[in-house]
N, C-alpha and C positions, 0 to 999 in steps of 0.2 A: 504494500500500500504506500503511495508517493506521497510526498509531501507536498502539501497545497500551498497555492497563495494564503490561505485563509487561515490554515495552521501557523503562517512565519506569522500574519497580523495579531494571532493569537499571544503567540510569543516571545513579540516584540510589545505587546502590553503589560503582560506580566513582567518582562524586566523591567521593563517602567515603574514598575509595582515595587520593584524589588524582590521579587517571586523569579520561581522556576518553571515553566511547563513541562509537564510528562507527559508522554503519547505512548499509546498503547503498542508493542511491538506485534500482537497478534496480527498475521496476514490472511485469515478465513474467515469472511463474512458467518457472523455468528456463531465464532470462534470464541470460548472464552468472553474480554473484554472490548473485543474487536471494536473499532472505531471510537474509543474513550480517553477521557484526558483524566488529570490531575495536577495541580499548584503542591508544591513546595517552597518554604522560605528559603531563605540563606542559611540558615543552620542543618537545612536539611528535614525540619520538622512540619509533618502536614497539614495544610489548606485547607483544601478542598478535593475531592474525588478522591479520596485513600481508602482502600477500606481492603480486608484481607485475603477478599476473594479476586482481586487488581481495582483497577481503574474504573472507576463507578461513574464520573462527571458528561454532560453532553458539553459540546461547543458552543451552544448557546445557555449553558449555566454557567461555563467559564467567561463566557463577554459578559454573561450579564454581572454576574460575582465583581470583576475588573471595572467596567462602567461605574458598579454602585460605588465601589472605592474611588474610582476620578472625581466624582459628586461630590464625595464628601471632602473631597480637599479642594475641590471647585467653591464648595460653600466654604470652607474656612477664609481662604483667600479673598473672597468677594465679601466677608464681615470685616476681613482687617483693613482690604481698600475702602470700604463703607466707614470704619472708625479713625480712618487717617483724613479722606473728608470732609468728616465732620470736623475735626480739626481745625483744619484749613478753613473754614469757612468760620469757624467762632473767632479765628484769626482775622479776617476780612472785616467783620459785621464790630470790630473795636471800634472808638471814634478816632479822626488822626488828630495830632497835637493841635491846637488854635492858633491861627494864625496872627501874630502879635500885629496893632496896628499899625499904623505910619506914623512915626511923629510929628505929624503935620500940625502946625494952627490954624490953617486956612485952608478951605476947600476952595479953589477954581475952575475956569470951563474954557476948554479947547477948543478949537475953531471947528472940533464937529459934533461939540454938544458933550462930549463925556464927561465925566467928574475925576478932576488928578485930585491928588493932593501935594500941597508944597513944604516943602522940608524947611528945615534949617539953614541948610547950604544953598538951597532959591532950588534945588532941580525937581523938576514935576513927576511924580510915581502913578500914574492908576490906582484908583481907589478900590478896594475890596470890600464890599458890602456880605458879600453872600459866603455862607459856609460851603468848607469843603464837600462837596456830593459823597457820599458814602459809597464804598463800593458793594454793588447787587451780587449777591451769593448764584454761584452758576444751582442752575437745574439737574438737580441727580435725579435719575433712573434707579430704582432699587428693583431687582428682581424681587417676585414673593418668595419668603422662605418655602425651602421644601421641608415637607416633614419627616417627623425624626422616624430611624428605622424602627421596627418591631422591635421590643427588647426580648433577647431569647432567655428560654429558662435556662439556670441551672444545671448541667448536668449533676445525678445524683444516682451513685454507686448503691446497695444495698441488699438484704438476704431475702431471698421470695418468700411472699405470703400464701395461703390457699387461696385469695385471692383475683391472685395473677395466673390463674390456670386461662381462664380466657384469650386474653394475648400472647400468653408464651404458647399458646395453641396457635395461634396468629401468624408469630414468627416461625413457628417448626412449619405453616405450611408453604416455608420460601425454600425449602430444603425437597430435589430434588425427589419423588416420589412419596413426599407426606402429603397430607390432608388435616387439615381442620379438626381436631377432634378434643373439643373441653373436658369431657368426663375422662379419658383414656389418661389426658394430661394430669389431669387434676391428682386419677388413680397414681399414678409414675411418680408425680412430687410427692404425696405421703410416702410410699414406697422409699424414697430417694430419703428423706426424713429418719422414715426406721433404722435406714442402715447406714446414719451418720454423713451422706454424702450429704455435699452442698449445693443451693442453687442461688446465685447471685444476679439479679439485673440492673437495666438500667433505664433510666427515666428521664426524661427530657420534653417535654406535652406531648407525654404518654410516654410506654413501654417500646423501646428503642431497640434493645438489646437481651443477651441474659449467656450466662455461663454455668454452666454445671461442672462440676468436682467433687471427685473421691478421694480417699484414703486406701489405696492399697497396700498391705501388710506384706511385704515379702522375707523370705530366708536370706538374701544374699544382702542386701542394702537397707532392710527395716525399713521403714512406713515410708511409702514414697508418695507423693502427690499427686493425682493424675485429672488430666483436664480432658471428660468426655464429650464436651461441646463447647465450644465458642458461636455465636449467632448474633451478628449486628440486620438491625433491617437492612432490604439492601436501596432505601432513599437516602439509609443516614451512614451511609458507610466514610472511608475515607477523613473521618474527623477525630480520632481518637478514641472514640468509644470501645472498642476489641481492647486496645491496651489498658485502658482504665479497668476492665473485666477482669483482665488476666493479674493485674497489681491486685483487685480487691481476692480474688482465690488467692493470690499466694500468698497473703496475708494470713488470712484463714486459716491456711494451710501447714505455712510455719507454726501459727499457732497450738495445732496438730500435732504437732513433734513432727511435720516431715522435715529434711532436706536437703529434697530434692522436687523438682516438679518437673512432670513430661507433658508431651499434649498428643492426642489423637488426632492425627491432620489425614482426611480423604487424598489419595495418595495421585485423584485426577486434579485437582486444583493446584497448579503450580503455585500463584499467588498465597494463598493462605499459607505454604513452605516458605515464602521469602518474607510474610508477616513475622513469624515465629523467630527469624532467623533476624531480623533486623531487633526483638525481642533479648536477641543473645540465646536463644536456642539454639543445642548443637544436634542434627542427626546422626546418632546411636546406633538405630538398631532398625531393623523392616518388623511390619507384624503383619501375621498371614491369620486368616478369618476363614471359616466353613462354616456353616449351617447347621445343625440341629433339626434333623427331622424325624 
């Protein structure tokens, strides 16, 4: 897949920005994350379109995302040109000093009617009756302020309730081959309960995310940690939320007497390998799965 005119315009705003564009390497339509962007800062740390399973962003979420940031420093600038003047105009609108008389004692008249006045010395001045005219403040244009953006919530970390069987039913049905199913959910988190695993989500106007974790006991390395799901929606991918998931399990976890912690990654998703890996996770070991019938 070649690089457009529309992808360099893309990418010559974001360095504008001071950001990074990512372009999705996939070349098979409907491949993966095929035709997707992402922003990075300069540190390297994510934007926008990050998320574990790649590149989540369209090209017109990344202009629009870039645009909204030109705005906002469009209006800064056009408040400080607005406050400099006003300045200059309170400067204008001072009176000027007065103009000292003539030491004249006598007013005379010219051969074409004006009024001098005569000095001391005999030499004739023009007389000044009238005040200096003040000078007229120019006419600003003020654009209308634009209004302020949405304020976003909070992201907030925390342990599932029986509550949240609805929507983590919501998200498990973004996961290839599930479906929708509250009560089955609902059954799995008690289940998950009794035998001390954890289930953590996340919340942001509404349920966003969510991660499950176990305790597994082993002979050779004693209680290890293990992460059987990581699950960001995939509108809110790309923003940090997976990592924030994975800090509050391992938290948990150490708490647990593990450490150590692994994660279960679906072995088709590249991305979600190079989440874990950018994590500081090292790949160990393959695990091989069969059925049960």
């Amino acid at each position: 897949m070649a690089t457009t005119s529309a992808d360099e315009r893309l990418r010559a705003m974001a360095a504008h920005r001071g950001l990074k564009l990512l372009r999705s390497r996939k070349r098979t339509p409907g491949a993966g994350d095929y035709g997707k962007f992402g922003l990075i800062d300069a540190a390297g740390k994510a934007v926008l379109g990050i998320e574990t399973d790649g590149l989540a962003a369209t090209a017109e979420q990344i202009e629009d995302y870039l645009r909204a940031s030109s705005k906002d420093d469009w209006k800064r600038a056009a408040e400080a040109a607005a406050r400099a003047k006003s300045q200059q105009t309170k400067a204008a609108r001072r009176p000027a000093a007065a103009t000292k008389p003539a030491p004249a004692a006598k007013l005379a008249a010219t051969g074409d009617g004006k009024a001098v006045a005569r000095g001391k010395a005999g030499e004739l001045r023009h007389h000044r009756d009238e005040r200096p005219a003040r000078a007229r403040p120019a006419l600003r244009i003020v654009a209308p302020p634009e209004p302020p953006p949405p304020r976003e919530t909070a992201l907030n970390i925390r342990a599932a309730v029986p509550s949240d069987a609805a929507p983590v039913a919501a998200l498990l049905g973004q996961l290839p081959g599930q479906r929708v199913d509250r009560a089955r959910t609902a059954r799995r988190m008690r289940a998950m309960q009794d035998a001390d695993a954890g289930l953590s989500v996340a919340e942001q106007d509404g349920l966003v995310g969510c991660c499950a974790w176990a305790v597994v006991p082993t002979l050779q390395r004693g209680p290890v940690g293990r992460l059987t799901l990581l699950l960001v929606d995939e509108r809110q991918r790309r923003r940090g939320i997976g990592a924030a998931l994975v800090a509050h399990a391992q938290a948990a976890l150490a708490k647990a007497g593990c450490t150590e912690i692994e994660a279960m990654s679906d072995i088709r998703i590249d991305n979600s390998h190079n989440f874990f890996r950018a994590l500081n996770f090292e790949q160990r070991s393959y695990r091989f799965v069969r059925s049960i019938k």
